[in-house]
C-alpha positions as CSV (number, residue, x, y, z in Angstrom):
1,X,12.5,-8.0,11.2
2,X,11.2,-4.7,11.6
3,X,7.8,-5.5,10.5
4,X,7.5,-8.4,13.7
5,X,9.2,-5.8,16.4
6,X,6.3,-3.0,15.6
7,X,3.8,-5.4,15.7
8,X,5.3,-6.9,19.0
9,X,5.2,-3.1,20.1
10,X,1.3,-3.0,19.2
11,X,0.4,-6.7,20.9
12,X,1.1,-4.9,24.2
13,X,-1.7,-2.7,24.4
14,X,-4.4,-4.8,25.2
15,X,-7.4,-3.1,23.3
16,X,-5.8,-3.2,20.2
17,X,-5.0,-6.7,20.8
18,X,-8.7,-7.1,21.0
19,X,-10.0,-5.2,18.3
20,X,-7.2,-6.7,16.0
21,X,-8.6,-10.1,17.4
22,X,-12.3,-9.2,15.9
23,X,-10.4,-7.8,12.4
24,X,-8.8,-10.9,12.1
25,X,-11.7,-13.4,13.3
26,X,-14.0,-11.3,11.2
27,X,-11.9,-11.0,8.1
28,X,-11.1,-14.8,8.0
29,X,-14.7,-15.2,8.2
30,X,-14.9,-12.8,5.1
31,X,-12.5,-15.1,3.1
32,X,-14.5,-18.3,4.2
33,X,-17.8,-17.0,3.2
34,X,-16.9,-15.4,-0.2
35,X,-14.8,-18.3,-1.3
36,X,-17.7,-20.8,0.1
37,X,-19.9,-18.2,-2.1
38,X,-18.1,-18.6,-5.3
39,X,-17.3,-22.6,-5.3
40,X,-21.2,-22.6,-5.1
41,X,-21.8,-20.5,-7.8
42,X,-18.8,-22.4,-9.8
43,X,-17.9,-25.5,-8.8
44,X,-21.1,-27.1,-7.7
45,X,-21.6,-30.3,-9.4
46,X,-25.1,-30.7,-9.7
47,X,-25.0,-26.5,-10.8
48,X,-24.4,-26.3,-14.6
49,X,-22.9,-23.0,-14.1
50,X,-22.8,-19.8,-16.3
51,X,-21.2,-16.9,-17.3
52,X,-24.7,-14.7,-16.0
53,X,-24.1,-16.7,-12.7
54,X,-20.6,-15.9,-11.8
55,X,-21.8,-12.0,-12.6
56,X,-24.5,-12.2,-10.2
57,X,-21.9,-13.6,-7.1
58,X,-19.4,-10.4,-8.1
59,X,-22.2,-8.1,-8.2
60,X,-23.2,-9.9,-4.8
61,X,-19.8,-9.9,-3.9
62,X,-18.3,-6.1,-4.9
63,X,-21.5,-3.5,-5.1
64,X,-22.0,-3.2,-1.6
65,X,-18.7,-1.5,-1.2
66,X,-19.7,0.8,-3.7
67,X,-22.7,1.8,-2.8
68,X,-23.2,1.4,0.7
69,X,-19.5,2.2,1.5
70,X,-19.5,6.2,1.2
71,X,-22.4,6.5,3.4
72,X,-21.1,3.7,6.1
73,X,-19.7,6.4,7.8
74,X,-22.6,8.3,8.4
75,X,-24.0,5.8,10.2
76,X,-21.2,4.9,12.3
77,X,-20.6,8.2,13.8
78,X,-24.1,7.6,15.7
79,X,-23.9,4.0,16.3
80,X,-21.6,2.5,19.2
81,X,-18.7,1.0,17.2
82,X,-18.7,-1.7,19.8
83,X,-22.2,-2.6,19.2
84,X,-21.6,-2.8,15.7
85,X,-19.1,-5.2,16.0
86,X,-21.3,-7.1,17.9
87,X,-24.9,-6.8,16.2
88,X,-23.1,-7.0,13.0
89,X,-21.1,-10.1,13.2
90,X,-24.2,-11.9,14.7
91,X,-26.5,-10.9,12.1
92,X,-24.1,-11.9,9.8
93,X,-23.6,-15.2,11.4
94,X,-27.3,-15.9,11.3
95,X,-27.6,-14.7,7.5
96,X,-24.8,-17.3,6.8
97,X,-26.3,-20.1,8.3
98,X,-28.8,-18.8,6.4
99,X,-27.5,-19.2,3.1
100,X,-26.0,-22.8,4.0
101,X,-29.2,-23.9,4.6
102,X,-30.4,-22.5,1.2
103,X,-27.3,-24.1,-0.5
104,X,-29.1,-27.7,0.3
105,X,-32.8,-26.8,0.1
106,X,-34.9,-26.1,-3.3
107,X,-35.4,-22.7,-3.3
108,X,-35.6,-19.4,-5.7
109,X,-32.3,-18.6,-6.9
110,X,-32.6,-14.8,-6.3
111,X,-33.5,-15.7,-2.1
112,X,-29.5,-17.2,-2.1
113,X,-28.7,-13.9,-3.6
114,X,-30.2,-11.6,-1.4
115,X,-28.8,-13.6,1.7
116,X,-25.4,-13.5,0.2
117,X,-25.9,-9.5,-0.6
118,X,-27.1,-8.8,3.3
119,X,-24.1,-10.3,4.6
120,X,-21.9,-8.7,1.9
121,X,-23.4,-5.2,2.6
122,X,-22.7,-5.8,6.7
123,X,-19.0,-6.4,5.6
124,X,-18.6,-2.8,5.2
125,X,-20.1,-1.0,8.3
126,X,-17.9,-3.6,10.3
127,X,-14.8,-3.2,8.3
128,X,-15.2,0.7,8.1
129,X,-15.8,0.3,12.0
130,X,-12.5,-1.5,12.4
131,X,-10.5,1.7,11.3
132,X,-12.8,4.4,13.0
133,X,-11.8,2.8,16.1
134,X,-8.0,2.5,15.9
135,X,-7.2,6.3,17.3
136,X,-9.5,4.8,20.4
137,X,-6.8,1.6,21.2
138,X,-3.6,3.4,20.1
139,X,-2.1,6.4,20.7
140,X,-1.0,9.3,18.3
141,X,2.6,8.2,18.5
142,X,1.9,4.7,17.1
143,X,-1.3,5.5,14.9
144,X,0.2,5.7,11.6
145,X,2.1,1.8,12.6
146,X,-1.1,0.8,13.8
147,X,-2.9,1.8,10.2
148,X,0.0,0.2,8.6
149,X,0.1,-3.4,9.9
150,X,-4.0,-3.9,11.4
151,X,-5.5,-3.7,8.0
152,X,-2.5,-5.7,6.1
153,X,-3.1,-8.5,9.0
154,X,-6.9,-8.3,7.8
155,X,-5.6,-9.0,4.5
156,X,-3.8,-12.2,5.4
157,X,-6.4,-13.1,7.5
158,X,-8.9,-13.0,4.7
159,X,-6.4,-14.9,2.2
160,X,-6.1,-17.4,5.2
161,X,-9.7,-18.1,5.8
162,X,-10.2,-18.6,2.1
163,X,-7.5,-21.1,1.5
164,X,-9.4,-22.7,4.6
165,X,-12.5,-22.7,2.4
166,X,-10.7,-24.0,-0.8
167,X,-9.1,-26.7,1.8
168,X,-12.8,-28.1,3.1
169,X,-14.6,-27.7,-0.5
170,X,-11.6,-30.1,-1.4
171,X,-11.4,-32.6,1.3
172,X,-15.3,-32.6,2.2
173,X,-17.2,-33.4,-1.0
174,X,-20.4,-31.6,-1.7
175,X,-19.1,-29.2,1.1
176,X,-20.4,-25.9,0.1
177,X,-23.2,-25.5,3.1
178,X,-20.1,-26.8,5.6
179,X,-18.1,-23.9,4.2
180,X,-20.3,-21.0,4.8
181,X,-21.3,-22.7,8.6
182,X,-17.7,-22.4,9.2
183,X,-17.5,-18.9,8.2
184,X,-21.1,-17.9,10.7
185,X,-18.8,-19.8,13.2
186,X,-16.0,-17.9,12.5
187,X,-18.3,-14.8,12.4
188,X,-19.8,-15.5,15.8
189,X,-16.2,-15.6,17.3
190,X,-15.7,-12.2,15.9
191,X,-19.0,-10.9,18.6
192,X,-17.8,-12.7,21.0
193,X,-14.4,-10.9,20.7
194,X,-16.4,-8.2,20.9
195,X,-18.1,-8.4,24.3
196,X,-14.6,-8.4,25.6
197,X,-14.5,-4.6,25.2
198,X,-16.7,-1.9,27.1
199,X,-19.4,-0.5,25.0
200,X,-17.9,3.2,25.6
201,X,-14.5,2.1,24.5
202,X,-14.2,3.1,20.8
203,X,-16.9,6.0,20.6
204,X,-18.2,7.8,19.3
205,X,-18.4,10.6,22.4
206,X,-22.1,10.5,23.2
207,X,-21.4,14.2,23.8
208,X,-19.9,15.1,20.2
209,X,-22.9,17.0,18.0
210,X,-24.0,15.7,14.5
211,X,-26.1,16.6,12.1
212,X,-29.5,14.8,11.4
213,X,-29.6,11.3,9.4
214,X,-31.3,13.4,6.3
215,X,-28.6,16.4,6.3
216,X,-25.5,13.4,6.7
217,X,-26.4,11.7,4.0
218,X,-27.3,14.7,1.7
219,X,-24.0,16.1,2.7
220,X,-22.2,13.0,1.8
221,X,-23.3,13.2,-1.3
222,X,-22.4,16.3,-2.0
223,X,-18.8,15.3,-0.8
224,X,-18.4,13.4,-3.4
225,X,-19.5,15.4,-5.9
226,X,-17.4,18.2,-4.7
227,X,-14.3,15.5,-5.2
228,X,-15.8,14.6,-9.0
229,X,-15.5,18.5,-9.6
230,X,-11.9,18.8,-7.8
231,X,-10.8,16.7,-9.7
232,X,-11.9,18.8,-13.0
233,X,-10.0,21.5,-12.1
234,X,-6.9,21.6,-15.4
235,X,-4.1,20.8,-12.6
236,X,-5.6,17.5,-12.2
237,X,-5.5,15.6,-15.6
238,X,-3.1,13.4,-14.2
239,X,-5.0,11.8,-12.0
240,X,-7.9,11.9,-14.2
241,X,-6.0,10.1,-16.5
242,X,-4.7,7.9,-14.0
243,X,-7.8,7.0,-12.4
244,X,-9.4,6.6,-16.2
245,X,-6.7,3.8,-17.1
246,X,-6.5,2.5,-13.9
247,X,-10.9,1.7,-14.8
248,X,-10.6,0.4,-17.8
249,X,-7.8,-2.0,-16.7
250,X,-9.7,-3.3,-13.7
251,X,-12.2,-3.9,-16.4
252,X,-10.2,-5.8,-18.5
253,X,-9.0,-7.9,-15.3
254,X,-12.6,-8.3,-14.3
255,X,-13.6,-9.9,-17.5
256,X,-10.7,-12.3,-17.6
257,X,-11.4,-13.9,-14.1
258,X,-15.1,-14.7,-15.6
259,X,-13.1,-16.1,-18.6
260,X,-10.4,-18.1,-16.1
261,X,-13.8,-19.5,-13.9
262,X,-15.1,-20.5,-16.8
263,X,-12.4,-22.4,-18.5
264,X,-11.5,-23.9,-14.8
265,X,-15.1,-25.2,-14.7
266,X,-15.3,-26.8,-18.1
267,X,-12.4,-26.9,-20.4
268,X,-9.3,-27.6,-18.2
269,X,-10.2,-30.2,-16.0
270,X,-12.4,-33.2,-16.1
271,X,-14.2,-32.7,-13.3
272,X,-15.4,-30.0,-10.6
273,X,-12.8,-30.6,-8.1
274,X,-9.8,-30.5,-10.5
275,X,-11.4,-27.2,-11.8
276,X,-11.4,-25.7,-8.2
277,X,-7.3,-27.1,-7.3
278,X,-6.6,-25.0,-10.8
279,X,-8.5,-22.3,-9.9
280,X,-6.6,-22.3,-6.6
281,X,-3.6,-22.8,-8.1
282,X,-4.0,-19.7,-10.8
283,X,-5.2,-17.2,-7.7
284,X,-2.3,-18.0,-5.8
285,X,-0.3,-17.3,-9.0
286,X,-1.7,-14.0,-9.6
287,X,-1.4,-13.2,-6.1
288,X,2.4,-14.3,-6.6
289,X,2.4,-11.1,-9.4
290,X,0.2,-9.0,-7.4
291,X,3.8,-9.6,-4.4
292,X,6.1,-8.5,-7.2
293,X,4.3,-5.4,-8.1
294,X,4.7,-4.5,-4.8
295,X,8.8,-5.3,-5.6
296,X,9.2,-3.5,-9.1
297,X,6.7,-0.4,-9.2
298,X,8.6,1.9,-7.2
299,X,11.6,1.0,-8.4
300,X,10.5,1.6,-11.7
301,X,7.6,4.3,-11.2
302,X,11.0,6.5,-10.0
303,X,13.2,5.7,-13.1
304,X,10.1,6.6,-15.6
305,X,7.3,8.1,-13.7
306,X,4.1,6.5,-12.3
307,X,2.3,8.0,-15.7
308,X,5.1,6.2,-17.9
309,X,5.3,3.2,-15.5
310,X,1.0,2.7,-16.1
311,X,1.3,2.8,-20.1
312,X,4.0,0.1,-19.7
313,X,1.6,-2.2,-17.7
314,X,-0.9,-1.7,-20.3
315,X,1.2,-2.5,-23.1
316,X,2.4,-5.3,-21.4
317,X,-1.1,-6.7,-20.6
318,X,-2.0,-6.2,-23.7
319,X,1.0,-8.0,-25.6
320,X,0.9,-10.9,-23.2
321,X,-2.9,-11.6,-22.6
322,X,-3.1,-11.9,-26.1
323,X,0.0,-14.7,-26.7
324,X,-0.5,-15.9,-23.7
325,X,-4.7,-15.9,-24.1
326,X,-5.6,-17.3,-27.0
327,X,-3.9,-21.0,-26.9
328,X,-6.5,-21.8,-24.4
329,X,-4.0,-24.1,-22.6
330,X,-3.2,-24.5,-18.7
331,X,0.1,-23.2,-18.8
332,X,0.1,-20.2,-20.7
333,X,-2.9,-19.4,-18.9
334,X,-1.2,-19.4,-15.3
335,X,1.9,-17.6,-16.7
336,X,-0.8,-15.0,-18.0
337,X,-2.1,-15.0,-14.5
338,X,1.3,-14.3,-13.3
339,X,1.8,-11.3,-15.6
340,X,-1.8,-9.5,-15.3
341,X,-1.3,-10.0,-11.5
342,X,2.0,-8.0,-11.8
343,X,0.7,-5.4,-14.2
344,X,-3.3,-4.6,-12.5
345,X,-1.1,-4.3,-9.0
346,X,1.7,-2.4,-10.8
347,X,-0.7,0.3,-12.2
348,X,-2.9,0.5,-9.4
349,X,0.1,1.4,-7.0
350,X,0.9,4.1,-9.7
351,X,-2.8,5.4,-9.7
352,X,-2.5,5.4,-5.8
353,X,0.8,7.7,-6.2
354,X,-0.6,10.0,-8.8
355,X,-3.9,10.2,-7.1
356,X,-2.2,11.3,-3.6
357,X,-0.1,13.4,-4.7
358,X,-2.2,15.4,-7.2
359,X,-5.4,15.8,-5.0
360,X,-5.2,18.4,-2.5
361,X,-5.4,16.9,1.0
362,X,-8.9,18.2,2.1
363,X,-10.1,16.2,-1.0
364,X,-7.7,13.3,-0.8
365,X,-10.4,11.2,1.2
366,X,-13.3,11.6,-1.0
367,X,-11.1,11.0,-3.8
368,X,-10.8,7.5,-3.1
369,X,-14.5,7.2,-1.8
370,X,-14.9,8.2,-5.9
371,X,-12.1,5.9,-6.7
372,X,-13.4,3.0,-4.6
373,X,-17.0,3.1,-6.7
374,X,-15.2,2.9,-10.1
375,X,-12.8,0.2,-9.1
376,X,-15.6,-1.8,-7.5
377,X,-18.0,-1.1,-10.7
378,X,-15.3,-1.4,-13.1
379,X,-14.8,-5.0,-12.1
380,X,-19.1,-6.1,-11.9
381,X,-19.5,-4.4,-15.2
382,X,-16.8,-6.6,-16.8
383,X,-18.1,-9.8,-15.8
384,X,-21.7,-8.3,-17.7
385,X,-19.9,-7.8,-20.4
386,X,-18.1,-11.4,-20.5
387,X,-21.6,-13.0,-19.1
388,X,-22.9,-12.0,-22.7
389,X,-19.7,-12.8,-24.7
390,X,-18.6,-16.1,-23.6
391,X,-19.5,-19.6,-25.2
392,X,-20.1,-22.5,-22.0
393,X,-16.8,-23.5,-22.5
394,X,-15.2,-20.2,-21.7
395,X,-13.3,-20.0,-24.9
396,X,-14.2,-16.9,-26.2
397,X,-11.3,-15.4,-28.9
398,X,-13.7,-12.0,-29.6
399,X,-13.2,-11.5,-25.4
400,X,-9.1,-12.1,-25.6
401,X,-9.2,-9.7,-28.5
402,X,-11.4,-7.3,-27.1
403,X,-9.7,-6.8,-23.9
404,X,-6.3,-6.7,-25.4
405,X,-7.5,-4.2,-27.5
406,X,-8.3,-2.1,-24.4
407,X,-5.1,-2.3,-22.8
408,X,-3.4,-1.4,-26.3
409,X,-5.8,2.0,-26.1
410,X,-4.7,2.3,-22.6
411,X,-1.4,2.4,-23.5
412,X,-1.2,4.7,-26.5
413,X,-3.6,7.1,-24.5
414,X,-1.4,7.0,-21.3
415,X,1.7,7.0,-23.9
416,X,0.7,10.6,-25.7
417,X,-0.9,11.9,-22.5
418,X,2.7,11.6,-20.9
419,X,4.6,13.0,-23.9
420,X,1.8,16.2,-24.4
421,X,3.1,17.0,-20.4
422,X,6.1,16.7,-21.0
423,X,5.9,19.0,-24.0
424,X,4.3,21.4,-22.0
425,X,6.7,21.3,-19.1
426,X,9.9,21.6,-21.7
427,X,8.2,24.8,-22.9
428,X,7.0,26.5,-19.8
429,X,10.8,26.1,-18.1
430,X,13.3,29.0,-18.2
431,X,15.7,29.0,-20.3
432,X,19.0,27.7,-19.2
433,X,21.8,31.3,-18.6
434,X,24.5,28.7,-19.6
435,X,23.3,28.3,-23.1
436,X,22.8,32.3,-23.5
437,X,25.9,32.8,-21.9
């Protein structure tokens, strides 16, 4: 396979075998933690958990890589990467011993939070580290390989470690402190790994000049909003529009997983443990739709346009959430898991297209920094919304209705925006000399 001989190619340079070592080790420890996080907030039997509860772990979980991650850079152009890697992982180690010791003491509910929160906002100088350092471990020749495959095996390393965390929570009972010491364990590894490499190794140059801290992070700022008002300019609707759906979709998903938790928890299985094995169960299944997006989009973003191929998604969310929804029963449920798995991945690849190729390049980065903090809040703000709608039960037909409702808009609005272009384009081509002729 092509795939195993570049990576094979990669494995031979030792630093990036070393750094992809600490991506991997620190990643699985990301997937640990956060899963050992959310079967707390869940699945806890002595926890009678809520709606408000599973909103507090994704905003624990998500708004750190909105808010810290355009500025993470910043910082990490005056910090050692190495040391980073190092500090980082270890403080994050102790914060998740931390939290495992919280998980079996009496304690204020917001002090499991804000342990949860510092580990959660670590994540994303380390992970942002992990790709500044890349052009220092591989050369220009194999760069763009290197950005292909290290972060995909941080993504598998992630899903790993947090089938390893489903796997314990099941097996161990009351396992929820034993998860989150694996993942400091897992964590420590990752600095360990670390001390392997030569503090100098991936930068930055001590002798490269930057700005002061103040001037960074006002220029950051300004970054972004310079991307905000690219993206105004009349050439861009497209990905305006894109980018718009693309929100209000990851809202609608966002809101359904709270709705999915909830049901898991209390309707569809008798007790915690059977709720957690469903929950597993309708992940992987939406995963499984996530894989075949990857499959059908450009096949059929290139017979009807990315534009076209989003309003599809929507309608097809929309259609199906609500058959599929409103039964309230375990199989329709993880075939609808199937199909909004497909549809979310399908019309986010499409944003990703539209978005690249629309934004000029010099923009191209901030433009996802922008796109990041609306994917990220998108998703906290729907489980708000469903924290307020839902019964304890889950079953909630006003929240099936809404969100199908805002997939239908997203469709028409995708629908007419695509037919207005297209209008436009017919007029503004030349004539055809054949037809004059």
């Amino acid at each position: 396979m092509p795939v195993v001989r570049d990576l094979r190619v990669l494995l031979r340079l030792r630093n990036f075998r070393r750094l992809l070592s600490v991506r991997l080790l620190s990643q699985g420890a990301d997937g640990v933690y956060q899963i050992g996080l959310a079967t707390y907030v869940v699945f806890s039997p002595e926890k009678q958990t809520s709606a408000g509860a599973i909103a507090s772990a994704m905003a624990v979980l998500l708004l750190p890589y909105s808010l810290v991650g355009p500025f993470a850079g910043v910082l990490l152009d005056r910090w050692r990467r190495r040391q980073v890697f190092v500090y980082g992982n270890l403080l994050r180690a102790v914060l998740a011993t931390a939290t495992a010791l919280l998980m079996v003491t009496r304690v204020p509910e917001w002090l499991f939070y804000v342990s949860a929160l510092c580990v959660t906002a670590v994540n994303r100088f380390v992970l942002a580290g992990l790709s500044a350092s890349l052009p220092r471990v591989v050369d220009a020749e194999r760069l763009v390989l290197a950005n292909s495959l290290s972060p995909t095996a941080g993504t598998l390393a992630a899903t790993v470690g947090g089938g390893l965390a489903f796997a314990v929570r099941l097996v161990v009972s009351d396992s929820d402190a034993a998860v989150a010491l694996l993942g400091a364990i897992l964590y420590l590894c990752s600095a360990l790994v670390s001390l392997t490499m030569t503090p100098e190794l991936l930068g930055p140059d001590r002798g490269s000049l930057q700005p002061r801290l103040g001037t960074a992070l006002v220029s950051t700022a300004r970054d972004l909003l310079a991307a905000v008002r690219h993206l105004a300019e009349p050439n861009r609707r497209e990905a305006v529009w894109a980018l718009s759906a693309m929100t209000l979709m990851r809202f609608c998903y966002g809101a359904l997983l709270v709705l999915v938790l909830m049901l898991c928890r209390y309707s569809f299985a008798d007790t915690p443990d059977d709720g957690l094995r469903l929950l597993g169960l309708a992940l992987g299944v939406s995963g499984a739709g996530f894989f075949a997006a990857a499959v059908v989009t450009p096949w059929a973003a290139g017979r009807i346009g990315s534009g076209r191929w989003i309003a599809v998604c929507a309608a097809a969310a929309a259609v199906l959430e609500a058959a599929l929804g409103l039964p309230f029963a375990t199989v329709p449920m993880l075939v609808a898991a199937f199909a909004l798995g497909l549809t979310t991945q399908g019309a986010k690849i499409a944003t990703d297209t539209i978005v690249q190729s629309s934004v000029d390049d010099g923009f191209r980065g901030r433009t996802f920094s922008v796109y990041d903090v609306l994917f990220n809040v998108a998703f906290v703000g729907a489980a708000g919304v469903a924290a307020l709608m839902l019964p304890p039960d889950g079953r909630s037909t006003a929240l099936v209705l809404m969100v199908a409702l805002v997939y239908t808009a997203v469709a028409v609005a995708m629908g007419r925006f695509e037919r207005r272009r297209d209008s436009r384009r017919w007029q503004q081509a030349p004539p055809d000399e054949s037809s004059l002729a």
